[in-house]
N, C-alpha and C positions, 0 to 999 in steps of 0.2 A: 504494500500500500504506500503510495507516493505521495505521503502529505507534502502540503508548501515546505521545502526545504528552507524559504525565508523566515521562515517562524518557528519560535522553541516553545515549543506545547501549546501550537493555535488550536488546534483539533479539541484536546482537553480541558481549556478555560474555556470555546464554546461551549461545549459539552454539559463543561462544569454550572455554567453559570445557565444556561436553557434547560436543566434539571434541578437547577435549585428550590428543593422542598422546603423552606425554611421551618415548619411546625416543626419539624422532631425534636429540633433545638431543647426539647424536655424530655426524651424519651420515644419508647413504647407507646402506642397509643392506648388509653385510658381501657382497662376489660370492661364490657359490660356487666351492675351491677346487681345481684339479686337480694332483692329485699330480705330484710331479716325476719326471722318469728316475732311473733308476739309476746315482748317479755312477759307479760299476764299469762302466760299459755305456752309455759315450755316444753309440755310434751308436743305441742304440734312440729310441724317440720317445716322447714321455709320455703315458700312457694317455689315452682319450678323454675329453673330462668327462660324468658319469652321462645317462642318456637323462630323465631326469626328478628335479629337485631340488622341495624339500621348500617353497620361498620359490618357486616358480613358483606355489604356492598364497597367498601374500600377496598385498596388493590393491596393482597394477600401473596403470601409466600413466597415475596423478594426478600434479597439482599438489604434491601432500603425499602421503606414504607412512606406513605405520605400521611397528612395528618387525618386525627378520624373526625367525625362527623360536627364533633361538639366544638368543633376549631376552626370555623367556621364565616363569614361572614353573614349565612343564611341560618337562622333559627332551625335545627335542627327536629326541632318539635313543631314547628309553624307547619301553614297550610301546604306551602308548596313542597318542603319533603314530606311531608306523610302523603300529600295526592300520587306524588308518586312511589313510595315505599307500600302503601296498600295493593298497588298492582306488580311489588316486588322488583323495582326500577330506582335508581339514581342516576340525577343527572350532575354535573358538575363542573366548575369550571375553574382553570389557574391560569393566572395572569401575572405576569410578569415584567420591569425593566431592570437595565441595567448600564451601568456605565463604567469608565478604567481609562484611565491617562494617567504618562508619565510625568514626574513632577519635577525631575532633574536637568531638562533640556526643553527648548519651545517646543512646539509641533509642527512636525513634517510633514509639508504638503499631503494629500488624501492619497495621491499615486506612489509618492515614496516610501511608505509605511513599509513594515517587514515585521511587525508582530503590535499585538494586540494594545493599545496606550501609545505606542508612538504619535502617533493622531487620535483624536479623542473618540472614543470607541463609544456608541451605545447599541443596543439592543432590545428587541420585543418579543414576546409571543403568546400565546394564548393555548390553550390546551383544554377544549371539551372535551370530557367524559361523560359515556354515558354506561350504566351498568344493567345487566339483569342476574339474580339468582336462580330465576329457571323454576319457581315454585308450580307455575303453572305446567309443569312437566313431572311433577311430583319427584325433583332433585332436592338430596339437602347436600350440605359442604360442594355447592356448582356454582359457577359464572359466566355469563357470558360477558368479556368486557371486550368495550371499543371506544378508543380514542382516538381525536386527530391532532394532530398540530401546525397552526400558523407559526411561523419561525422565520424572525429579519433582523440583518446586521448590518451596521454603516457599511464594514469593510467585507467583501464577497468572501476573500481568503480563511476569514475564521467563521466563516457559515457550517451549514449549506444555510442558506435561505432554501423556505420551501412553504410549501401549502399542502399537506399529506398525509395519509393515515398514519398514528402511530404503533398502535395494538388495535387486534383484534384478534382473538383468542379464548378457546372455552377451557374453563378451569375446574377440576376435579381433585375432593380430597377424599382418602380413603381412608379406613383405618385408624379412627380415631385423628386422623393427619400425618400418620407416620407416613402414605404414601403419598405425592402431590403431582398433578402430570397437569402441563398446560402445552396446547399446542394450537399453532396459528401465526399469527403477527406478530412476532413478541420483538421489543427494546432488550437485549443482553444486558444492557448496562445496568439495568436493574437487579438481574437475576446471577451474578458472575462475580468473583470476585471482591467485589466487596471495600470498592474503592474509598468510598465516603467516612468521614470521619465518625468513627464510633457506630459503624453499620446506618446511620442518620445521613437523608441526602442534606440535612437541614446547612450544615457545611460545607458542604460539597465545591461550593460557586467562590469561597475565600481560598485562593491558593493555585496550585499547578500542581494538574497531576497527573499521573503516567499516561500516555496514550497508546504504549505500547499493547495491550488489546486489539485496539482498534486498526491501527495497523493491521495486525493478521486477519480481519475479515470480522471480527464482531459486532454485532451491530448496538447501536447506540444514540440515544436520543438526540435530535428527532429522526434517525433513522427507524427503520425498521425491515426483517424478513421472516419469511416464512423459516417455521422452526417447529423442534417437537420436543421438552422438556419434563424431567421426570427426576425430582427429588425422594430422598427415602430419610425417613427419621432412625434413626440405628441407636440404641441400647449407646448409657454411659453419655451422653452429648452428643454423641455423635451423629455426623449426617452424611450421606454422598447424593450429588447432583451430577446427570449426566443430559444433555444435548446434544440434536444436530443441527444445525441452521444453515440455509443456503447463505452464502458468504457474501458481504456487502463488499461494492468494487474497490478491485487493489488502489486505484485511484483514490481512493476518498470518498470523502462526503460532498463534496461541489459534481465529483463525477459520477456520483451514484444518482445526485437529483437529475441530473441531466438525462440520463439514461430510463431513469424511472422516476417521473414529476411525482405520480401520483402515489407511490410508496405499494401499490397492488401489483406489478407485475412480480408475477411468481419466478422465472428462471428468468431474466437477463442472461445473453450470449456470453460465455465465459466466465461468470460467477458461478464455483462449484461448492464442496458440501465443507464446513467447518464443522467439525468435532469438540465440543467442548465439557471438562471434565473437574469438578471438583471435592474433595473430601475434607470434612473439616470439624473440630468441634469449637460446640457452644455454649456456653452455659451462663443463664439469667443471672441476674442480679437478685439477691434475696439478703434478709436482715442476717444470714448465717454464711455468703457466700458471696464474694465478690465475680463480677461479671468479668467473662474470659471467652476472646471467640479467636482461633487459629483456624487456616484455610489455607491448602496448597492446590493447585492443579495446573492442568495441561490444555493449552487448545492446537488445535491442528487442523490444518488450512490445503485443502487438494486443486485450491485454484492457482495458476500460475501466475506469479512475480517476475519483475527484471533480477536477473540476477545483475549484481554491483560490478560484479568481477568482468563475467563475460558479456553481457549485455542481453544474453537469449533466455526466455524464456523457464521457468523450474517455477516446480509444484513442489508441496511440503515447508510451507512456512508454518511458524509453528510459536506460541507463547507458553513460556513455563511463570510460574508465582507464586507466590509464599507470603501471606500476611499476618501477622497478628496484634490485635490487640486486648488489654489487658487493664482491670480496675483497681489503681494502686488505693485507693484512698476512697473510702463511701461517709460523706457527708451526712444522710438522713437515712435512719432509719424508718420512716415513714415512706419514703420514696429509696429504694436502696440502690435506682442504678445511678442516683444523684453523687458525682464525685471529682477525682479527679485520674485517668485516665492519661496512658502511655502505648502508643504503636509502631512498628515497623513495614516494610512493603521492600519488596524486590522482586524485580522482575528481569525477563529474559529475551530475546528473539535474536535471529541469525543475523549478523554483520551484514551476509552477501544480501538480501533480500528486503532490509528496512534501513530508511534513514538514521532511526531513533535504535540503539540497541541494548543500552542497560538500562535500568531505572532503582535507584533508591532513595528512600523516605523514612525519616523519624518524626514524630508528633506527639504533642501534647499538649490535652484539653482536659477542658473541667466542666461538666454541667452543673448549671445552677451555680453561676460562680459567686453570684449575690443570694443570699438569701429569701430577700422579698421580692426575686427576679427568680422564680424555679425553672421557667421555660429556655431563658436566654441561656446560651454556649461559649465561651472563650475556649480558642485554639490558636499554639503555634506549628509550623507545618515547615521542614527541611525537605527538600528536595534536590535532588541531583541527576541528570540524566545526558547519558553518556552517548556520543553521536557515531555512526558507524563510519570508520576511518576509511573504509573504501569509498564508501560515500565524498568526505571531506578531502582526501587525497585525490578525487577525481576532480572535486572545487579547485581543489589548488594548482592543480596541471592547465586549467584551464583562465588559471593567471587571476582569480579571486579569492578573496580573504574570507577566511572563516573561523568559527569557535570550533574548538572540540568537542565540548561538552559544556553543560547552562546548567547553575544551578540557581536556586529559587529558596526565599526564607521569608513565610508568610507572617503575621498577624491579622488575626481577625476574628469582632467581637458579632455573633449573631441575636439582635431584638425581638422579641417576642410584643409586638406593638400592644396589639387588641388582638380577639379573637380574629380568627385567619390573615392577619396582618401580620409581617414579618422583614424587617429589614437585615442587610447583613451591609456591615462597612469592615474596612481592612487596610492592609499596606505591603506589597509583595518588591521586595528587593530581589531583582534579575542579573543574575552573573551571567553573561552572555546568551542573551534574549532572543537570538535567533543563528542559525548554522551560519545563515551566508547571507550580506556582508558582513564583517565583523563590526556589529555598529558597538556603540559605548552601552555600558551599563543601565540600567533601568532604576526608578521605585517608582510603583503603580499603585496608585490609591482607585480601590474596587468599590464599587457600589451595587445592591441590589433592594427592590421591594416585590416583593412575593406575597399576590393574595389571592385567596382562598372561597369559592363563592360554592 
C-alpha cells in the first residue's frame, strides 16, 4: 500500500481523528440496570432484567465501543427513541470537526503542504447509523447494522474524502457471547488490534498512530469491505479473533474511493483476500482486580505490492503486532477501571513492500484524572516509526532529501462537555513529519468536537 510518501502518519491522524469517539473518555458503557427487591419483602427476588435494552442497539463486540445511549444529545427515554426502539430500531447520528496546524513556522501555501498542520488543516463528517435487532425474526443477541459516512478534508492527501457506506453487517452472538460472528461491511479498524488508547476510541484522534495495518490491506474508517469475522470467548480471559476480508487497495485510501465511490462494490480488479488473526487476553477492571488486556497477531495480504527492490509485482505482504496495556493505579472503587494506566505497541511489515516499516509506542493515561470530571481522559503518547530504507535510499538516488524515521510525543487532555458532547484538545511535537522532503520539525496543536445525536 502506497500511502503519500510526503506524509509521516497522514493515513492514521485521518483515521484517527474521522473515528474519534470521544464518550468512552469514562469507560465501559454504563450495564443496564435491574431494579432491586423490595426491602419490605426480602424473600421476593428482583424482577427480571427487560427482554430487550435500548444499548443492545449500540455497536457491540469491537475493539473500541462508542458511547451508549444515555450519552446522548437525544433523551434517551423521549419520544423519538422509544418510537423507534418499540419496532426494535435505532437510529443515530455522529458529527464531527476538526482542526491541527503547526505553531513553529507560518503556513505553507495549500499546494506545498507534505503533512497534516503544515497548512491549516480542518475536517468534517457525519456518520448515520441506523440499527435493527431482528426481534421481528424472533432473534435474540442479533443485529443488523448499517452505517454511512460523509467524510471531507481541506487537504485531498490525508482523506479519502468520500460519500459511502461504512458497515453493513448482520451480527450474531452465541453462547452466552462466548461465540461472536459478524459478516458483511465491516471497518477493521474497529475490530483488530486494538489501536486506541485504553481499548476507548475516545482518544484515539490526540496523537499519531501506526498505520502500519492499513498498509497491508485493512480496512478502516471510513473505509470499508466485505468480510466474515468470528470471535471466540476462551476460559481464563482469554479470546481468539479470526477474519477474512477482501483487501482494500495497495494504493490507499484516495485510490480505493476512486475505484469504489460508493464503498458497495464487492471484488475491485486486483484487491485479493487479507487474513487477519488475533489472540489475546482480557481482563475487566473490578474492586479486586486491576484491568489488563494483551493482544498479538498476524495479518496476511494475497494481493500484490510493488516490491521496493525490484519494482515487479509480489503477493504476501503481511502485518505482525503485539500490544499491551495495563492498570497500574485504580483510583475509585466505585468505578474500578477509573485510574491511571501504562501501554506499549509494536509493530511489523516487510521493508521490500511498505513505505512505513516499524512502529513503536509507549503511553500513559489516566481516566478521570479530576475527580468531579469522571468522564474526561488525560494521555501522553510516544511514538516512533521507522521508514523502509529501500524506500528512502531510492529518494535519495533520485537527488531528494529525506527523514529516516518520525517520531511523534503527544499530549492531550479529552472533555466530556455535556451529555454526547465531547471535545478533545492536544499538542503533538513531530521529529520528522514526513519521508520526503526533509522539511523542519513540527508542534501541532489538535483540535476536535465530537457529538453524539
Amino acid at each position: 500500500m502506497n500511502l503519500s510518501r510526503n506524509t509521516h502518519g497522514i493515513a492514521q491522524i485521518a483515521v484517527l481523528f474521522f473515528v474519534i469517539l470521544p464518550a468512552l473518555v469514562g469507560g465501559v458503557p454504563a450495564r443496564a440496570q435491574v431494579a432491586p427487591a423490595d426491602p419490605a419483602s426480602p424473600d421476593l427476588p428482583a424482577p427480571p432484567p427487560p427482554k430487550h435494552s435500548i444499548d443492545d442497539l449500540n455497536y457491540l463486540a469491537g475493539d473500541a465501543s462508542i458511547p451508549s445511549f444515555s450519552d446522548s444529545n437525544l433523551d434517551p427515554q423521549g419520544a423519538f427513541r422509544e418510537s423507534f426502539f418499540r419496532k426494535g430500531l435505532t437510529l443515530r447520528l455522529v458529527s464531527q470537526i476538526q482542526y491541527a496546524q503547526n505553531t513553529l513556522a507560518a503556513p505553507v501555501p495549500a499546494d506545498n503542504q507534505v503533512y497534516i498542520g503544515q497548512h491549516p488543516f480542518e475536517g468534517a463528517t457525519l456518520q448515520p447509523i441506523l440499527v435493527s435487532d431482528l426481534r421481528q425474526l424472533h432473534l435474540r443477541h442479533a443485529q443488523l447494522y448499517l452505517g454511512g459516512v460523509w467524510n471531507w478534508v481541506s487537504w485531498n492527501p490525508a482523506g479519502p474524502k468520500s460519500f459511502q457506506l461504512w458497515d453493513l453487517y448482520f451480527y450474531k452472538a452465541l453462547g452466552g457471547d462466548r461465540l461472536q460472528i459478524k459478516t458483511g461491511y465491516i471497518s477493521m479498524n474497529l475490530e483488530f488490534v486494538g489501536i486506541f488508547v485504553g481499548g476507548s476510541t475516545a482518544t484515539g484522534g490526540q496523537g499519531v498512530y501506526a498505520v502500519l495495518p492499513y498498509e497491508v490491506g485493512m480496512s478502516y474508517f471510513p473505509l470499508t469491505a466485505p468480510a466474515a469475522l468470528l470471535r471466540l470467548q476462551a476460559p481464563h480471559h482469554l479470546y481468539l479473533k479470526s477474519a477474512a476480508q477482501r483487501s482494500i487497495d495497495p494504493g490507499g485510501g484516495p485510490a480505493e474511493v476512486s475505484r469504489n465511490a460508493s464503498g458497495f462494490r464487492f471484488d475491485p480488479h486486483g484487491d485479493k483476500l487479507v487474513l487477519l488473526n488475533e489472540i489475546g487476553y482480557i481482563r475487566n477492571a473490578a474492586k479486586s482486580t486491576h484491568e489488563a488486556w494483551f493482544r498479538t497477531g498476524y495479518l496476511y495480504n494475497t494481493t500484490s505490492y510493488k516490491n521496493l527492490a525490484t519494482g515487479q509485482s509480489q503477493s504476501g505482504n503481511y502485518c505482525a503486532f503485539a500490544l499491551l496495556d495495563n492498570q497500574l493505579v485504580r483510583t475509585s472503587q466505585q468505578h474500578p477501571d477509573h485510574g491511571l494506566y501504562a501501554g506499549a505497541s509494536f509493530m511489523t511489515v516487510p521493508d521490500a513492500l511498505n513505505s512505513y516499516s516499524r512502529y513503536y509506542e509507549a503511553r500513559l493515561y489516566k481516566e478521570a484524572p479530576l475527580e468531579r470530571r469522571p468522564a474526561d481522559l488525560l494521555s501522553f503518547v510516544a511514538g516512533h516509526t521507522s521508514y523502509s530504507r529501500l524506500d528512502t535510499n531510492s529518494l535519495v538516488a533520485q537527488g531528494k532529501t529525506v527523514w529516516r524515521s518520525g517520531t511523534t510525543l503527544t499530549g492531550s487532555y479529552a472533555f466530556h462537555v455535556s451529555p454526547g458532547n465531547f471535545l478533545g484538545v492536544g499538542m503533538s511535537y513531530l521529529y520528522g513529519p514526513a519521508i520526503t522532503p526533509r522539511v523542519s520539525n513540527a508542534l501541532t496543536v489538535i483540535a476536535s468536537w465530537t457529538s453524539y445525536f
